[in-house]
C-alpha positions as CSV (number, residue, x, y, z in Angstrom):
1,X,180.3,-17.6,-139.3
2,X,178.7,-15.7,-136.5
3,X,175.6,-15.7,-138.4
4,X,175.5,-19.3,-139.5
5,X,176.3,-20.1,-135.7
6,X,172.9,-18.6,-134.5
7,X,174.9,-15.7,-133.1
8,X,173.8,-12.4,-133.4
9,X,175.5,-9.5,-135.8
10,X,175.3,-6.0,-135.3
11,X,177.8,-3.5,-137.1
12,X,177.9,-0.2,-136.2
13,X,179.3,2.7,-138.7
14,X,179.8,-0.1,-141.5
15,X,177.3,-2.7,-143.5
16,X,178.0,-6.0,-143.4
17,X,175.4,-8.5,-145.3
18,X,175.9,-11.1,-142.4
19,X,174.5,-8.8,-139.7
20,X,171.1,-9.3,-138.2
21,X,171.3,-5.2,-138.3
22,X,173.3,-2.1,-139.6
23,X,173.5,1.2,-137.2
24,X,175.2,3.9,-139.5
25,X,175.2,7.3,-140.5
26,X,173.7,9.1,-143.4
27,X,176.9,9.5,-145.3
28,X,175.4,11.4,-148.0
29,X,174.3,14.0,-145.3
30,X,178.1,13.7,-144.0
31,X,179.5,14.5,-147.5
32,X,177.8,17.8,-148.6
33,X,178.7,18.8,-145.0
34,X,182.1,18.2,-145.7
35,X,181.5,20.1,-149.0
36,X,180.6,22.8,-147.5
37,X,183.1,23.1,-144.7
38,X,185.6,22.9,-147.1
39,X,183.6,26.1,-148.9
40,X,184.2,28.0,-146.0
41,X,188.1,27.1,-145.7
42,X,188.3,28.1,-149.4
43,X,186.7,31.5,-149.0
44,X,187.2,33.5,-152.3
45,X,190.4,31.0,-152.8
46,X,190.4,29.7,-156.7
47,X,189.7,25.8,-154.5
48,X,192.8,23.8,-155.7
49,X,192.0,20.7,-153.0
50,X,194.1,17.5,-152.7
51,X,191.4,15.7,-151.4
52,X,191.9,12.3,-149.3
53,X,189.7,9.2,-149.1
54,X,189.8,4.8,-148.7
55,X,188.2,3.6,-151.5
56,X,186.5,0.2,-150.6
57,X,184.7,1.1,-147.3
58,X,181.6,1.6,-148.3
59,X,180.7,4.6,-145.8
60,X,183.9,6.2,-147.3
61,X,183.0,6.2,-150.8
62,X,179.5,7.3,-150.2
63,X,180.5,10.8,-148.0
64,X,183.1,10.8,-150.5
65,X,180.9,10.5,-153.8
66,X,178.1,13.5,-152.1
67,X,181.3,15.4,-151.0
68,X,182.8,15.2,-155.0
69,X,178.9,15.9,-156.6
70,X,178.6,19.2,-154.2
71,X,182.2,21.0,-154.7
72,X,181.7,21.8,-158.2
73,X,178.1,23.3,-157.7
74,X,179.5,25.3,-154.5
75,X,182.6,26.3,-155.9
76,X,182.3,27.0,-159.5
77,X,186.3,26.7,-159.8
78,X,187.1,24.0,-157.7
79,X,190.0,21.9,-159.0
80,X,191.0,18.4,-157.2
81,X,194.2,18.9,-157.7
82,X,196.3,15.3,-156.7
83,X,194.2,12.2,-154.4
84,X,196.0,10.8,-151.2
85,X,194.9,7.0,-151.0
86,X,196.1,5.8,-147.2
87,X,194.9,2.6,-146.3
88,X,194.0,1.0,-142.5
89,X,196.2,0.4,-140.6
90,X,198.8,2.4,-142.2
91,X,196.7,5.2,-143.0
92,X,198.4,8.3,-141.1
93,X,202.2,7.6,-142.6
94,X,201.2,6.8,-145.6
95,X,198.8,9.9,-146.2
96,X,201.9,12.1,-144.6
97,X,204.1,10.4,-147.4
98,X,201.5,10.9,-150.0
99,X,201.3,14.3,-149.1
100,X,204.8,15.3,-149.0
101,X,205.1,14.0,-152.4
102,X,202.0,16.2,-153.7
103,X,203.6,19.1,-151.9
104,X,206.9,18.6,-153.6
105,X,204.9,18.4,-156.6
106,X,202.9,21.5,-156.2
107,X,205.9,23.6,-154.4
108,X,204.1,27.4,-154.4
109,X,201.7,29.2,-152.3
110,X,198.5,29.2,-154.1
111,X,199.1,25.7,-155.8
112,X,196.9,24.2,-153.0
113,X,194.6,26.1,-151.6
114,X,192.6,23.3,-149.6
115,X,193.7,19.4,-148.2
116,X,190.1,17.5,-147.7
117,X,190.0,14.2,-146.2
118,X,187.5,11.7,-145.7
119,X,188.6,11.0,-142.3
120,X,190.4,12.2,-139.5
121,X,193.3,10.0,-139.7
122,X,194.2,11.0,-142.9
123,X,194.1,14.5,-142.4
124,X,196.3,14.2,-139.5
125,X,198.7,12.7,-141.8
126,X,198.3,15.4,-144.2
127,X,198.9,18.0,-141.5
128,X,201.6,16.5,-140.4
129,X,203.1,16.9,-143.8
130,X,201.9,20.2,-144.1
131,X,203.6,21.6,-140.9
132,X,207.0,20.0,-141.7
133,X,207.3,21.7,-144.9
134,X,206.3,25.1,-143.4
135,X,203.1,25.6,-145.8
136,X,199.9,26.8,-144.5
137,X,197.2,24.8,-146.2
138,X,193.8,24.1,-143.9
139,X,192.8,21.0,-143.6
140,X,189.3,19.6,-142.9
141,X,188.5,16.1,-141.9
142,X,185.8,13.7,-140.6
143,X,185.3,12.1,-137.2
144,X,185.9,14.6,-134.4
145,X,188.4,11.9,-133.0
146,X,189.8,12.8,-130.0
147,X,193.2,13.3,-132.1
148,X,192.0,15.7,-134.2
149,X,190.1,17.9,-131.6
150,X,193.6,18.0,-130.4
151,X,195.1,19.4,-133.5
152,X,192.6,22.0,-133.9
153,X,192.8,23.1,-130.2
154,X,196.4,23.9,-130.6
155,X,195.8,26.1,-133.7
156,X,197.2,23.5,-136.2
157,X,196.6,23.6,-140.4
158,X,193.8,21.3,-139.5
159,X,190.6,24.0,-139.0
160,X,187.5,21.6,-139.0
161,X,186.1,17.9,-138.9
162,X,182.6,17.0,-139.1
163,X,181.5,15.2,-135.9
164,X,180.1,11.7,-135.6
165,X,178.2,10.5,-133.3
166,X,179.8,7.3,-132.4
167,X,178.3,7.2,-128.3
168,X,175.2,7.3,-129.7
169,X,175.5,4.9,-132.6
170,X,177.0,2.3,-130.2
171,X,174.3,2.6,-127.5
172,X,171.9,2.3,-130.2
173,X,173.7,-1.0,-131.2
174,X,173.5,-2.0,-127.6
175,X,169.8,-1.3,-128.0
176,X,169.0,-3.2,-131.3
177,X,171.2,-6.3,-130.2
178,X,169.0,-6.4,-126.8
179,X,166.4,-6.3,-128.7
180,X,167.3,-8.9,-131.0
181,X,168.4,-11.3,-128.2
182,X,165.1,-10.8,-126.7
């Protein structure tokens, strides 16, 4: 409607065809990053991952899809072992439920060696699951929100997240819109 009204569109960190311009990340780039964070949490671990991710944002499934093509080149015996699918705006109890129910699932040490997520609110709830069953699983997410700088500076499961840049991609929005107004 925005569009249609004259009015200018632009998205920052998501596509949208109605936007006059798209400021985003290279999600690809994002992915095998995550791939190989979660690498370095496996160490000479087998790599039995519950791995976590939205489908239907389209950033999501794109540092998702590099993130899935990389593991198996990196880590000749990964194993995605169970998917946690949390959805906005729920996304933290219902990837801590998810969770809980994998870790009932797969009850021993060893049976999870790794809990990826896509972003840093489901990691978060996966940690939280984590932690109240006792297990020590690291978790690595996406984002370097605020939260989860928080969980890893108080020596949590969670052990890394992949930083955005979201100052930067929203001054450059302020930047393109100007620019387009102009």
């Amino acid at each position: 409607q925005a569009k249609e009204a004259g009015i200018p569109v632009v998205t920052i960190g998501a596509y949208s065809n109605a936007a006059n311009n798209d400021v985003v990340l290279n999600e690809w780039l994002n992915g095998w990053e995550g791939a190989l964070l979660a690498q370095k949490y496996l160490g000479d671990k087998p790599g039995n991952v519950v791995q976590a991710y939205e489908p239907g944002f389209r950033p999501i499934e794109v540092r998702f899809a590099s993130y899935a093509a990389a593991m198996p080149f990196l880590m000749s015996e990964f194993n995605a072992v169970a998917t946690v699918n949390a959805h906005w705006p729920n996304t933290v109890p219902e990837a801590k439920a998810q969770m809980e129910a994998i870790l009932k699932q797969f009850p021993n040490a060893g049976d999870i060696d790794l809990a990826f997520a896509t972003y840093d609110l489901e990691a978060i709830g996966m940690a939280q699951a984590i932690e109240e069953a006792g297990r020590d699983i690291p978790v690595v997410g996406f984002d370097a929100s605020p939260d989860m700088l928080d969980w890893i500076r108080r020596g949590s499961v969670i052990k890394g997240t992949i930083a955005s840049d979201p100052t930067g991609m929203g001054r450059q929005g302020a930047i393109n819109l100007v620019k387009i107004i102009q």
